[in-house]
ROSE-4610 file (N, C-alpha, C; in Angstrom, 1 decimal, always signed):
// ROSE-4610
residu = [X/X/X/X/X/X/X/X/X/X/X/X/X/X/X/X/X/X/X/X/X/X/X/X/X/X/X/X/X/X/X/X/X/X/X/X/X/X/X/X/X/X/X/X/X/X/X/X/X/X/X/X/X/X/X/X/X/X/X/X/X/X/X/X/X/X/X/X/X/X/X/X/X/X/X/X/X/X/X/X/X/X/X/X/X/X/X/X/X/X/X/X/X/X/X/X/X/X/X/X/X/X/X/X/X/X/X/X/X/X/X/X/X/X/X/X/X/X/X/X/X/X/X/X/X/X/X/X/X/X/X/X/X/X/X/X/X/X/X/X/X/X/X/X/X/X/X/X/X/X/X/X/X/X/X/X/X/X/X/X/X/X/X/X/X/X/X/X/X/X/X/X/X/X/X/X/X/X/X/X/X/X/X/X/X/X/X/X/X/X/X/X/X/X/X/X/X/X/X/X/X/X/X/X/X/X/X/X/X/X/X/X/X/X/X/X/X/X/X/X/X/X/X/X/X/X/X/X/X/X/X/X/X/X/X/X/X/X/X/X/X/X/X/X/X/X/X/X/X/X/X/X/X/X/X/X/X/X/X/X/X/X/X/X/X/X/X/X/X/X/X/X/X/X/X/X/X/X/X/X/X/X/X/X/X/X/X/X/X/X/X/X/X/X/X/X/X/X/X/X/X/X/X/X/X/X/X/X/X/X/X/X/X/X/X/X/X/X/X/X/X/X/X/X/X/X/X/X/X/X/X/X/X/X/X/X/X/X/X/X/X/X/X/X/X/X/X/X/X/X/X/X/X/X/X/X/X/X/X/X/X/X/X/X/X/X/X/X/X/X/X/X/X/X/X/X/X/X/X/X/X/X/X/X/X/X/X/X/X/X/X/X/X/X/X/X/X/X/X/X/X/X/X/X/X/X/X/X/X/X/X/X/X/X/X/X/X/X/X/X/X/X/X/X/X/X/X/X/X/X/X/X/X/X/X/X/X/X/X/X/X/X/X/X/X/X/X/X/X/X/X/X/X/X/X/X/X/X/X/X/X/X/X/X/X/X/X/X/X/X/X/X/X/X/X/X/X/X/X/X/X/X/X/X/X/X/X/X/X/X/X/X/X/X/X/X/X/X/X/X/X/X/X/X/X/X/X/X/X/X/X/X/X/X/X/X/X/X/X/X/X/X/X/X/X/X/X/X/X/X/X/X/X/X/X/X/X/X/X/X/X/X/X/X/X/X/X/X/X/X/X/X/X/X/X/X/X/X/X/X/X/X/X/X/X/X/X/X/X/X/X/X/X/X/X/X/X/X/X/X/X/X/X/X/X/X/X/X/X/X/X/X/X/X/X/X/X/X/X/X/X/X/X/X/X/X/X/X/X/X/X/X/X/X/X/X/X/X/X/X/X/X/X/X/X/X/X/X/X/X/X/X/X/X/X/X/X/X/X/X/X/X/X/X/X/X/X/X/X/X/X/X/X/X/X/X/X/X/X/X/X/X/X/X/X/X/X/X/X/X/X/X/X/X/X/X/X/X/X/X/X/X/X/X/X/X/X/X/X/X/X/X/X/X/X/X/X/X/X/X/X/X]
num = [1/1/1/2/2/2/3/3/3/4/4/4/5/5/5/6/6/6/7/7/7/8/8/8/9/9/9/10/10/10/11/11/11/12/12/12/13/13/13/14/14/14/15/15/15/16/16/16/17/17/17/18/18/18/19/19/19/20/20/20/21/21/21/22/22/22/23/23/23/24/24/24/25/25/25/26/26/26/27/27/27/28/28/28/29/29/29/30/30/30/31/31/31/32/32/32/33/33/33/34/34/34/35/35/35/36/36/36/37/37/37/38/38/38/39/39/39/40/40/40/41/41/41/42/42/42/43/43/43/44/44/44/45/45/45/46/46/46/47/47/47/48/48/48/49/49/49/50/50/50/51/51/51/52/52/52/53/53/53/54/54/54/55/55/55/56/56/56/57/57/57/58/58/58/59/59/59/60/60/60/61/61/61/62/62/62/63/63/63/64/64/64/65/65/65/66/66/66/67/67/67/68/68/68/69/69/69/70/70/70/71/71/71/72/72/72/73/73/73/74/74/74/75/75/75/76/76/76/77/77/77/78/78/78/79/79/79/80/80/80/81/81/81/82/82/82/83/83/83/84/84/84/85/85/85/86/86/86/87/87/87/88/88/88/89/89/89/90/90/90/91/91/91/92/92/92/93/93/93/94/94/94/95/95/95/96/96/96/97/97/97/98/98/98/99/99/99/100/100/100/101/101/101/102/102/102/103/103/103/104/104/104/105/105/105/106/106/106/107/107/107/108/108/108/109/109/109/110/110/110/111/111/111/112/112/112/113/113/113/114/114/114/115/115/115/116/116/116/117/117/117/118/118/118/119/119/119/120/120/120/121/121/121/122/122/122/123/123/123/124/124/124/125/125/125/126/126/126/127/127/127/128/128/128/129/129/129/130/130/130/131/131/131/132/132/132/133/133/133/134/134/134/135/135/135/136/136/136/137/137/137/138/138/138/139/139/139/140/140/140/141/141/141/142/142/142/143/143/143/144/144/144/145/145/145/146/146/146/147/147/147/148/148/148/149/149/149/150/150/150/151/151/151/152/152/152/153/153/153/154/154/154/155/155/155/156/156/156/157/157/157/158/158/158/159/159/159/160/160/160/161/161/161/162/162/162/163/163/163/164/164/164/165/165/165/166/166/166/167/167/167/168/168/168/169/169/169/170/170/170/171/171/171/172/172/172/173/173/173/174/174/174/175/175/175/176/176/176/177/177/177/178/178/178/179/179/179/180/180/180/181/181/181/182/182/182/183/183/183/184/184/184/185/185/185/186/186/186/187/187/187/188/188/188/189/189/189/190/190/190/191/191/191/192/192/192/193/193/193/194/194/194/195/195/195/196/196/196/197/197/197/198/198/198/199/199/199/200/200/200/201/201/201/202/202/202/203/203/203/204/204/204/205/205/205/206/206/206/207/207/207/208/208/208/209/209/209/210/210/210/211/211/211/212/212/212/213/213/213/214/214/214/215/215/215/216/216/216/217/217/217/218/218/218/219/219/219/220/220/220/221/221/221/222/222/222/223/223/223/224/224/224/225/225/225/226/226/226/227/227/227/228/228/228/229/229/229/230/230/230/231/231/231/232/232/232/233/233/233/234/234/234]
x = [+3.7/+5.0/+6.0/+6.0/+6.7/+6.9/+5.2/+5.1/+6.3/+6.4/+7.8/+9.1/+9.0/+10.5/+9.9/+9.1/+8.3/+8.0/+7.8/+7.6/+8.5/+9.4/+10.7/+11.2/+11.2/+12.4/+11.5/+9.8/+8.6/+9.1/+9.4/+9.6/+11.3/+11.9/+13.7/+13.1/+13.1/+12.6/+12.1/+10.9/+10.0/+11.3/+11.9/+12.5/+13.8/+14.6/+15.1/+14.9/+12.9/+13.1/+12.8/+12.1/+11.7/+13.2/+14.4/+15.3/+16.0/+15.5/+16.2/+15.8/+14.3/+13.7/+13.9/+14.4/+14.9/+16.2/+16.9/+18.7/+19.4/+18.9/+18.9/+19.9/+20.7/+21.5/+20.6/+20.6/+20.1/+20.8/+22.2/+23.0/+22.5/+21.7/+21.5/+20.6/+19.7/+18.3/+18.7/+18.1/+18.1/+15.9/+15.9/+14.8/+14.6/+14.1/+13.5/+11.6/+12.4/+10.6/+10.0/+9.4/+8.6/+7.9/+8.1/+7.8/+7.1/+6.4/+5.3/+4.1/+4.2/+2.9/+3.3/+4.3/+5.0/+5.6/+5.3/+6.2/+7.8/+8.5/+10.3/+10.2/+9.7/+9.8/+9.4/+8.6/+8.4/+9.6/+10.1/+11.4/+12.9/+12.4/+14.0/+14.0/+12.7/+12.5/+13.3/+12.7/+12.9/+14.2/+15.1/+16.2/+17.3/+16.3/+17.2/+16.9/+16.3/+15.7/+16.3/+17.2/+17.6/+17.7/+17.0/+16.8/+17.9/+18.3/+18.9/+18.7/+17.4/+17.1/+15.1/+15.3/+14.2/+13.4/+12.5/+12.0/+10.4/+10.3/+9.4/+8.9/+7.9/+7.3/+6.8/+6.7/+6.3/+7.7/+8.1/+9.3/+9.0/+7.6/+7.4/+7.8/+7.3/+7.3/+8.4/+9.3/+10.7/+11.2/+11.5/+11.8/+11.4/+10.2/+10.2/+10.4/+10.3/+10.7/+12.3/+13.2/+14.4/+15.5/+15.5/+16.2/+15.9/+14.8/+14.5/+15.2/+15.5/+15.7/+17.3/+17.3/+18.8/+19.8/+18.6/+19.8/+20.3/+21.5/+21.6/+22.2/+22.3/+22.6/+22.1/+21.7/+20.4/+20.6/+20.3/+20.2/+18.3/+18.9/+17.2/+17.0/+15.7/+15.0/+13.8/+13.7/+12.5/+11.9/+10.7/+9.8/+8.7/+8.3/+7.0/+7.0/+6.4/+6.3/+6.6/+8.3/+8.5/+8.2/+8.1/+7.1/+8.7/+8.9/+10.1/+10.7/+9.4/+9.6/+10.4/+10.9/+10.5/+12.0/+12.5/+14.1/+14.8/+14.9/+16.4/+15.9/+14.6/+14.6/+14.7/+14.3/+15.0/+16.2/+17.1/+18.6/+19.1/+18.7/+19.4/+18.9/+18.5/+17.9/+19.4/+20.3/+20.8/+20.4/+19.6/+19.2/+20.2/+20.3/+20.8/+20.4/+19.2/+18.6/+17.5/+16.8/+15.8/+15.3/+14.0/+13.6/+12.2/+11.9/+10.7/+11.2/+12.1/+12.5/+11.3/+10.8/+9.8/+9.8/+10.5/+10.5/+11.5/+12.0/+13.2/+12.9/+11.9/+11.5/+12.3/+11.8/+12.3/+13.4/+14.3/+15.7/+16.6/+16.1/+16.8/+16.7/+15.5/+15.7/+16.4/+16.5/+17.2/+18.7/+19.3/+20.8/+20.9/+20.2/+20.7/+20.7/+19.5/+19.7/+21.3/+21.7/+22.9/+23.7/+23.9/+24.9/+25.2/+24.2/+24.7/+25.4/+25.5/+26.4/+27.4/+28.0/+28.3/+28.3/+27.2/+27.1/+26.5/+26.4/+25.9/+24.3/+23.4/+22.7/+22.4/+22.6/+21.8/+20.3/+19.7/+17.9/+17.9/+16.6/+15.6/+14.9/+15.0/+13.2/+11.9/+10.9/+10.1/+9.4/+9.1/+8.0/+6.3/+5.8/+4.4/+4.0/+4.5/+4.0/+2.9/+2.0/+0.6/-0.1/+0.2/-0.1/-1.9/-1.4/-2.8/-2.8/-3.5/-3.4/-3.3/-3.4/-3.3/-1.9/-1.1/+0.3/+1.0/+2.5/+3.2/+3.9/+5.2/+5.7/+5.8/+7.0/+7.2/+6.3/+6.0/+5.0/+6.3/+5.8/+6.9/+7.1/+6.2/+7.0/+7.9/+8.1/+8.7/+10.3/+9.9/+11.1/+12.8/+12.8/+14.2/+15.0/+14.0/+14.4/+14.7/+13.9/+14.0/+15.0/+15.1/+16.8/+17.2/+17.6/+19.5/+19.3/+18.2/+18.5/+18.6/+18.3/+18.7/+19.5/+20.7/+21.6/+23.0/+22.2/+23.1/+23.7/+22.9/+23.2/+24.2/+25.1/+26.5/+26.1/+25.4/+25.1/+23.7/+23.3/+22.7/+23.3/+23.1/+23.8/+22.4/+22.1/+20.7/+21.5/+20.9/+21.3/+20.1/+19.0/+18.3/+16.9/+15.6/+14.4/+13.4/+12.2/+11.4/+10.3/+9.7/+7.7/+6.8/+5.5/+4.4/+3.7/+3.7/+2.4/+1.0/+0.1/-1.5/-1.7/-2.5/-3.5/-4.5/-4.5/-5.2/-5.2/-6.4/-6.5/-5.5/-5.5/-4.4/-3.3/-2.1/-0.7/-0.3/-0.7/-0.3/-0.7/-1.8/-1.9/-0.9/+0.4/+1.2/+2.4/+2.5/+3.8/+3.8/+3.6/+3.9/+4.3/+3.7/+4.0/+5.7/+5.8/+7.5/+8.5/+7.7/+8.4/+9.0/+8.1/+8.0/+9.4/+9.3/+10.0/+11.7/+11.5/+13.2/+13.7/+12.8/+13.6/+13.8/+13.5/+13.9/+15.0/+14.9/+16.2/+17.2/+17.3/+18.7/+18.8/+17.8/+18.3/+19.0/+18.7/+19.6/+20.8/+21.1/+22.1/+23.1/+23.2/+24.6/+25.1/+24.1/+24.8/+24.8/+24.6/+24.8/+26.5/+26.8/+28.2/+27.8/+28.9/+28.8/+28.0/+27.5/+26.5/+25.0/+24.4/+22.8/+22.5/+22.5/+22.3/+20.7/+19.7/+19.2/+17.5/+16.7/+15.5/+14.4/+13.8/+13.0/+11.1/+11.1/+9.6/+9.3/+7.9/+7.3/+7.0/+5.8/+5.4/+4.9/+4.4/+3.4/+2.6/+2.7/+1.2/+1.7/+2.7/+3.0/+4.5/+5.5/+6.8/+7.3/+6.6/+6.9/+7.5/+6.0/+6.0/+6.9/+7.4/+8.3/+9.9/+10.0/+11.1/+11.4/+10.2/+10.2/+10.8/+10.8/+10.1/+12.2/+12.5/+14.0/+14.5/+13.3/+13.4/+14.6/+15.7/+16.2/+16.5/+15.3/+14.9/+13.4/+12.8/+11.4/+10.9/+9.8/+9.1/+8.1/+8.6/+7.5/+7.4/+6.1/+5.4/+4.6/+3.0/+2.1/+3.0/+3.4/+3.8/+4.9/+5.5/+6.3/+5.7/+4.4/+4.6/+2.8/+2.5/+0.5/+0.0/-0.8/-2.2/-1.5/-1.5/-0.7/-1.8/-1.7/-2.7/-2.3/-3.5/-3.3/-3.6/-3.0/-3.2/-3.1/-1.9/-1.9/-1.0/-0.2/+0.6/-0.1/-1.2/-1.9/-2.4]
y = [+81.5/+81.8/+82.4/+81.9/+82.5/+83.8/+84.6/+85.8/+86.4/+86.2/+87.3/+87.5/+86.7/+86.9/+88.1/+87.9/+89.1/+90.4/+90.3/+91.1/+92.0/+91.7/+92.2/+92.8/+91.9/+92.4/+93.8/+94.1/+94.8/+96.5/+96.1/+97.1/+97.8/+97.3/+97.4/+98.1/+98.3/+98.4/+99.9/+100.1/+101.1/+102.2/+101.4/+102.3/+103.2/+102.7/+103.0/+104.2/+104.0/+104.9/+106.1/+105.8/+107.2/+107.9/+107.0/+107.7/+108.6/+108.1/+108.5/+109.8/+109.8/+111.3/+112.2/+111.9/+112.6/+113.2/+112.3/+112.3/+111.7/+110.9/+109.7/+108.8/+108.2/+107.0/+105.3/+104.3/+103.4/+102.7/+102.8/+102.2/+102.8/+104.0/+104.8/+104.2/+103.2/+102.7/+101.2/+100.8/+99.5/+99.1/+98.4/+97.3/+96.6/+96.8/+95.8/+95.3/+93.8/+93.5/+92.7/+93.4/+93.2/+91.7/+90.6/+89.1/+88.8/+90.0/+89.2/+88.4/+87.8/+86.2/+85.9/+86.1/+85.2/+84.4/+83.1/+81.5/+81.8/+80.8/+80.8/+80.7/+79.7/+79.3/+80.5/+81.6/+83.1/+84.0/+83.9/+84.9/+83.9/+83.1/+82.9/+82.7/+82.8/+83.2/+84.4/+85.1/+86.9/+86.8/+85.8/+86.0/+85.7/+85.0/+84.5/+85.4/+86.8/+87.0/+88.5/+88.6/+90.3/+91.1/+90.4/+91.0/+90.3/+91.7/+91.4/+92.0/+92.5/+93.2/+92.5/+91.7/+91.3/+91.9/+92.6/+92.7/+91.8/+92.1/+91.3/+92.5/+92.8/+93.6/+93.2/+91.3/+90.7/+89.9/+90.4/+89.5/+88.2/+87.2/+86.3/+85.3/+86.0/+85.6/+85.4/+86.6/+86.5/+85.5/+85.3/+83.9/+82.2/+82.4/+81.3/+80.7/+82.2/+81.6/+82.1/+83.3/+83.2/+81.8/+81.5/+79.8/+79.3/+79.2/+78.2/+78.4/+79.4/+80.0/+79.3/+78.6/+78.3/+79.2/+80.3/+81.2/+82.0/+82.4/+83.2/+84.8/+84.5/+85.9/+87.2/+87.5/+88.7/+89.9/+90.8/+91.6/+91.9/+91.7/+91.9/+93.1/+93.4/+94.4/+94.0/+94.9/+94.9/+96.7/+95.8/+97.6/+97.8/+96.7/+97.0/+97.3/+97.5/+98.2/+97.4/+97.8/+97.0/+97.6/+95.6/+96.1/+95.4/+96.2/+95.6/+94.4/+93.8/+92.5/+91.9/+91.9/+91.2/+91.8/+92.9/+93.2/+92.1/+91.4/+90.2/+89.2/+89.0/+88.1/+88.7/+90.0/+90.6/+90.5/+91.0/+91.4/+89.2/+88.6/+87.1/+87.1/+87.9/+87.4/+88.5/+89.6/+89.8/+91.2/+92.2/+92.5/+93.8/+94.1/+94.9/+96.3/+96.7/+97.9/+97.6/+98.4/+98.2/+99.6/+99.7/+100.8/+101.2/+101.1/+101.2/+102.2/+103.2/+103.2/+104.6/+105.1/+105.9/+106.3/+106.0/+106.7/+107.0/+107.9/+107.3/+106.2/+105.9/+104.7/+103.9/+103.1/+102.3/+102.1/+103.4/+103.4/+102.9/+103.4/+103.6/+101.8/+100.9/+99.5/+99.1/+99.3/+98.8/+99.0/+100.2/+100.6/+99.4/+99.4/+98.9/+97.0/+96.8/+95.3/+94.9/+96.2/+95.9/+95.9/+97.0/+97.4/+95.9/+95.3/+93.9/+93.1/+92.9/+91.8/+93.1/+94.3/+94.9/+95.0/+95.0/+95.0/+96.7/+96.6/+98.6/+98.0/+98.9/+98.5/+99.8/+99.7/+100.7/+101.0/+101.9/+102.0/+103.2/+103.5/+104.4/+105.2/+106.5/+106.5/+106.9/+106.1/+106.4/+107.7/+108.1/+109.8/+109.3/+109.5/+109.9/+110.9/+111.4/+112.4/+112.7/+111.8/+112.0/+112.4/+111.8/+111.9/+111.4/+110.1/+108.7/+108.4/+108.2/+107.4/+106.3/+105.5/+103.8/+103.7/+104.8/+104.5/+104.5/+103.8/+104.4/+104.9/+105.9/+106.9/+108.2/+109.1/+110.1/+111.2/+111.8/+113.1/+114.0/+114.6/+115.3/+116.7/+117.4/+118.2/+118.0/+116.5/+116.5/+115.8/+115.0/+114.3/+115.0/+116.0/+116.8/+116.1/+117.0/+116.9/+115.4/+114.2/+112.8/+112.3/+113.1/+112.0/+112.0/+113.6/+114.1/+113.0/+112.9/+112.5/+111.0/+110.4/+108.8/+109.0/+109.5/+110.2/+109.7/+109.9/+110.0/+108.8/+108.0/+106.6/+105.9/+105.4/+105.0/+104.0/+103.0/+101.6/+101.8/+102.9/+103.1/+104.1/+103.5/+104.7/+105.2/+106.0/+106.5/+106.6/+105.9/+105.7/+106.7/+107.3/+107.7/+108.1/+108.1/+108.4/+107.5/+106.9/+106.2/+106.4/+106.6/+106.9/+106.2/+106.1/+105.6/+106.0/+106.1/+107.5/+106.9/+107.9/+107.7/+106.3/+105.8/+104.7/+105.1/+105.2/+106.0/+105.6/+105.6/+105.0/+106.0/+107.4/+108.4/+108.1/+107.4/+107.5/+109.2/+110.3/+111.6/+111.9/+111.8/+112.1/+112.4/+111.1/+111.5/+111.8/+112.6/+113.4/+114.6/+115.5/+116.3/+116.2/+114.6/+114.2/+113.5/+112.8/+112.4/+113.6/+114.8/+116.3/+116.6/+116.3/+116.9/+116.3/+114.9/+113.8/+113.9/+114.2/+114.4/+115.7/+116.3/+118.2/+118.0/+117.2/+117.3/+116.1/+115.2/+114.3/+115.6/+116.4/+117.1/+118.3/+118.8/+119.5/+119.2/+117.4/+117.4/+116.6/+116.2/+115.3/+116.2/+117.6/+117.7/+118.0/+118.0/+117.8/+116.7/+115.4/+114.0/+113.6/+112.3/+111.9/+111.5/+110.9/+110.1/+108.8/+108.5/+107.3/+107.6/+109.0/+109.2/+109.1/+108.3/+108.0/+107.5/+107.1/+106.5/+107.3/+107.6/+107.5/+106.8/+106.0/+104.8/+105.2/+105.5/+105.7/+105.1/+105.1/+104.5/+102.9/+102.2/+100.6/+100.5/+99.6/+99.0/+99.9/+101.0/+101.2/+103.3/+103.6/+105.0/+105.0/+104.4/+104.3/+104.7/+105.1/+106.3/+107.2/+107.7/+109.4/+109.5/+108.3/+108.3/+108.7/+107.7/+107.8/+109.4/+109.8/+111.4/+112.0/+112.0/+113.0/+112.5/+112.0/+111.6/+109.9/+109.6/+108.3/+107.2/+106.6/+105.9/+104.3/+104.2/+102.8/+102.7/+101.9/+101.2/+99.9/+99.6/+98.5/+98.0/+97.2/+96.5/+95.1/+95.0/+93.8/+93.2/+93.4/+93.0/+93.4/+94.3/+94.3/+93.3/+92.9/+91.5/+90.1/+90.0/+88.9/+88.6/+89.6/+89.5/+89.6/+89.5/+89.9/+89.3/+89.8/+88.9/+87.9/+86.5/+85.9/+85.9/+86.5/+86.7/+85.5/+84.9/+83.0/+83.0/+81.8/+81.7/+82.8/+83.8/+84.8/+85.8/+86.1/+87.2/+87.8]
z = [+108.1/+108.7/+107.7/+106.8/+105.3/+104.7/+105.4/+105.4/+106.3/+107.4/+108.4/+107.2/+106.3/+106.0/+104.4/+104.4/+102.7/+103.7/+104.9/+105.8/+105.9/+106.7/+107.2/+105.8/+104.9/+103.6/+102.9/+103.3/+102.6/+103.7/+104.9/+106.0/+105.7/+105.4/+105.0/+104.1/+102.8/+101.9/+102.2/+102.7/+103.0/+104.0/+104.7/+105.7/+104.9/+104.0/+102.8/+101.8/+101.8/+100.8/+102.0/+103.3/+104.1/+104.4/+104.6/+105.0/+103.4/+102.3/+101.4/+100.9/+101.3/+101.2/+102.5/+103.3/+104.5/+104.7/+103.9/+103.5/+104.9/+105.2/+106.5/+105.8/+106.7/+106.5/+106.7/+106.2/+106.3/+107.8/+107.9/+108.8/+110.7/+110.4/+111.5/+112.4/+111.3/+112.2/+112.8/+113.9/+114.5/+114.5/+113.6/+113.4/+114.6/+115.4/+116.8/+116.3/+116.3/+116.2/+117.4/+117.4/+119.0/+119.2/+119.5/+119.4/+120.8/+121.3/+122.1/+122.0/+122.8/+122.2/+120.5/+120.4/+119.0/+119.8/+118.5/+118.7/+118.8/+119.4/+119.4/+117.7/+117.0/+115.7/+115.2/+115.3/+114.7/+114.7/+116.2/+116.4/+116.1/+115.6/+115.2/+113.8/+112.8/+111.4/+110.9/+112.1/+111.9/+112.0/+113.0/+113.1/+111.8/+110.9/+109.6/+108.5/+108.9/+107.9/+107.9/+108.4/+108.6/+110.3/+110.9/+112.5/+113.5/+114.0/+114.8/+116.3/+116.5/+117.8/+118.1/+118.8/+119.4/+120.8/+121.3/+122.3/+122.9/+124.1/+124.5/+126.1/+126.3/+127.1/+128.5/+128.7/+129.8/+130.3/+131.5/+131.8/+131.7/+132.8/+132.1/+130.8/+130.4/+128.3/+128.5/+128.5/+128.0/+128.4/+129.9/+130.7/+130.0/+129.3/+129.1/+127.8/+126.8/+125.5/+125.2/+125.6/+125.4/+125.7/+126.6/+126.8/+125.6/+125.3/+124.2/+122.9/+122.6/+121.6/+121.3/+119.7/+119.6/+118.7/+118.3/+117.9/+118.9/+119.4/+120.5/+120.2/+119.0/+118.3/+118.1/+119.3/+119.1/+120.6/+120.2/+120.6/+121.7/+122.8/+124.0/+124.6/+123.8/+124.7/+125.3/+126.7/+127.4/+127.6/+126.7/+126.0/+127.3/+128.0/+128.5/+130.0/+131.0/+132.2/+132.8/+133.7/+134.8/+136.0/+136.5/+138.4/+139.4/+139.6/+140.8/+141.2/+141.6/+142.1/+140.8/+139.6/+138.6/+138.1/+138.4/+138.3/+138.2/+139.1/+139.1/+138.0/+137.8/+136.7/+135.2/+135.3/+133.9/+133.9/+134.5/+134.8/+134.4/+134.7/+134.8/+132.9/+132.4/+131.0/+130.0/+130.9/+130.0/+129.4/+129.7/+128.5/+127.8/+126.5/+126.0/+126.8/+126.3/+126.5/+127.0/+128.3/+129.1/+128.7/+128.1/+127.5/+127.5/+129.3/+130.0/+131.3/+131.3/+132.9/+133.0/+134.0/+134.0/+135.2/+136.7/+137.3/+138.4/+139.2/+139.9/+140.8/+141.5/+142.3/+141.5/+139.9/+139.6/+139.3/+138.9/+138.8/+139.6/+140.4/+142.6/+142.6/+142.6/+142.6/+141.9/+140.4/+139.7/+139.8/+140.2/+140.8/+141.9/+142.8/+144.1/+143.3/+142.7/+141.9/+141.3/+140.6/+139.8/+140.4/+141.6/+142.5/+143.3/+143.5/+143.9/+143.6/+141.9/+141.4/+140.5/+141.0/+140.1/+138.7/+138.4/+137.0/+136.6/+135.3/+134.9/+134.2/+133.3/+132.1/+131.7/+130.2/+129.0/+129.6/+129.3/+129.5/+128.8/+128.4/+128.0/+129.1/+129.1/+129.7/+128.8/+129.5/+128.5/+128.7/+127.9/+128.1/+128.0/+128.3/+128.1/+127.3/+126.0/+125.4/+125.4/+125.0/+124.9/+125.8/+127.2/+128.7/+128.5/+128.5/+128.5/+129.5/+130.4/+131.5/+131.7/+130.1/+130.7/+130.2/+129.8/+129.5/+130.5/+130.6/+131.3/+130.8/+131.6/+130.9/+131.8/+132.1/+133.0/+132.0/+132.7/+132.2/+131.2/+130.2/+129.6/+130.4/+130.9/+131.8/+132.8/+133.5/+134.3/+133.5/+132.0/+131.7/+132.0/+131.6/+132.1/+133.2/+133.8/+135.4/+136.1/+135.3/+136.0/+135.1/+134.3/+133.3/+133.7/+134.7/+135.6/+136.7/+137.2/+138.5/+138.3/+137.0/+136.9/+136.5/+135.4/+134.8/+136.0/+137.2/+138.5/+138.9/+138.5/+139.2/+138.2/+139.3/+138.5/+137.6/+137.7/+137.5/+136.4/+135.7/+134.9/+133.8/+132.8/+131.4/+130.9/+130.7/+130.3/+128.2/+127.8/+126.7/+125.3/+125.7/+125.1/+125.6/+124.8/+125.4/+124.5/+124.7/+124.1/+124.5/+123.6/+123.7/+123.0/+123.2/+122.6/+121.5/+120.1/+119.6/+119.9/+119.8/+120.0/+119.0/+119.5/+119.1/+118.1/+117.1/+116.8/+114.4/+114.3/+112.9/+111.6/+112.0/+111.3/+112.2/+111.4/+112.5/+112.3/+111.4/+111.7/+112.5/+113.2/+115.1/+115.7/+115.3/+116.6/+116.3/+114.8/+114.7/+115.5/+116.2/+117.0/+118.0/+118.9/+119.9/+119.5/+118.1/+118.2/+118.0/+117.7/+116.9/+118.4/+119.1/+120.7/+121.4/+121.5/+122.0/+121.6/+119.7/+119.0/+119.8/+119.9/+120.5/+121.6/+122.7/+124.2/+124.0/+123.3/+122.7/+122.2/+121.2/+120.8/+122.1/+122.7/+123.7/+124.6/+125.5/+126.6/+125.7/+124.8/+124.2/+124.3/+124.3/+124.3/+125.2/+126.5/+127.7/+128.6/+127.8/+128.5/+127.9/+129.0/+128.2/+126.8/+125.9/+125.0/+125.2/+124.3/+124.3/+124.3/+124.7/+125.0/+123.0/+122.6/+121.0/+120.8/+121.7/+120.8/+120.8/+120.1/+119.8/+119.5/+120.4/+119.9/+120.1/+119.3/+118.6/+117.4/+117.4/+115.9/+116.5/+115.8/+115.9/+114.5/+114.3/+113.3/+112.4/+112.9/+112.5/+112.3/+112.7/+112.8/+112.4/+112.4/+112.1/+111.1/+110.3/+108.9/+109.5/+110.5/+110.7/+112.0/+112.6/+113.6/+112.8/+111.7/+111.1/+110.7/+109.9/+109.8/+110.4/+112.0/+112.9/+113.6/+113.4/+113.9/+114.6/+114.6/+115.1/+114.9/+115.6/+114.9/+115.3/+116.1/+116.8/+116.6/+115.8/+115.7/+116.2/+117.2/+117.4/+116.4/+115.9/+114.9/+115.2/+115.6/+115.9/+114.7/+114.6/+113.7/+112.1/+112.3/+110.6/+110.2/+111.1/+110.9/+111.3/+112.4/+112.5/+112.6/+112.3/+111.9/+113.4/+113.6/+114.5/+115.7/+117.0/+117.9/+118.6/+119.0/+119.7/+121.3/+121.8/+123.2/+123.9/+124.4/+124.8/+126.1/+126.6/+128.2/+128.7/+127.8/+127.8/+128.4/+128.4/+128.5/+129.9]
């Protein structure tokens, strides 16, 4: 357990010198470590140790280990694919940034969700750059076109764009695919309001070449918290 905290400080570190050969500000990045099928006692290590952005990809999970949690100091994301039914119990969790939205179907529920207790929320949509099929993720020929029309809905701020890179044992596989993802990020940015700020690409395993490529939001899971165990979570 001792390792998260040599971890985290091993990743800061590394992120430092990529921004320093980039001429990148250190202040620009937000560190999200991804604590699925991690213990509460795992994510609230991370939380003494430098982190301040936690995500979790199964509403479930989230549900049952956020309460627990007695640091409440943190910042929640939900990275992984939301199924409708399962809105209102995300939305009762709070979250910062929802950074899975992928299609107008789910936007359209999610407006009418919020529009109920008047409330707004931050989101992402995610792209499909790669265009995998066991991803989710709006096709990038269509991404444009499905920002404006979520873009639309009062009760949603479209705050940015987030993708997946290839799975793959060379993480330079998927710098074309974040080269891809940063340019349709600076092309519509200067025609969204203020706030379309964020870029979230890069995990464990590729987040160098995400940082390269413009990235200024990273999911790191295993490199913070080791091998995940897939349990009754799963």
């Amino acid at each position: 357990m001792q390792d998260i905290a040599n971890n985290i400080k091993d990743i800061q570190e590394r992120i430092g010198q990529v921004l320093l050969r980039c001429g990148r500000e250190a202040d620009q990045i937000t560190l999200i470590a991804v604590t699925k099928t991690h213990s509460v006692e795992a994510m609230e290590l991370a939380l003494k140790n430098g982190v301040s952005h936690i995500a979790e990809n199964k509403v479930q999970e989230a549900m049952r280990k956020l309460p627990m949690m007695q640091n409440k100091d943190f910042y929640f994301h939900f990275i992984g694919h939301l199924q409708t039914n399962k809105i209102n119990q995300l939305l009762s969790l709070k979250p910062y940034l929802i950074q899975s939205i992928d299609s107008v179907y789910l936007a359209e529920k999610l407006h009418k969700a919020l529009g109920r207790t008047n409330r707004s929320q931050d989101i992402l949509i995610q792209v499909n750059t790669t265009e995998e099929e066991q991803k989710s993720g709006v096709n990038f020929g269509n991404a444009e076109e499905l920002l404006w029309k979520i873009a639309s809905y009062s009760t949603l701020r479209v705050r940015g764009l987030m993708t997946i890179g290839k799975l793959h044992p060379d993480p330079e596989i998927s710098r074309p695919y974040f080269r891809q993802l940063r340019e349709l990020f600076e092309k519509v940015r200067t025609d969204l309001p203020a706030g379309f700020d964020y870029l979230s690409m890069g995990m464990s395993h590729d987040w160098e070449i995400a940082l390269e490529e413009g990235a200024n939001m990273l999911r790191i899971g295993s490199a913070i918290f080791g091998e995940r165990y897939y349990g009754e979570d799963r």
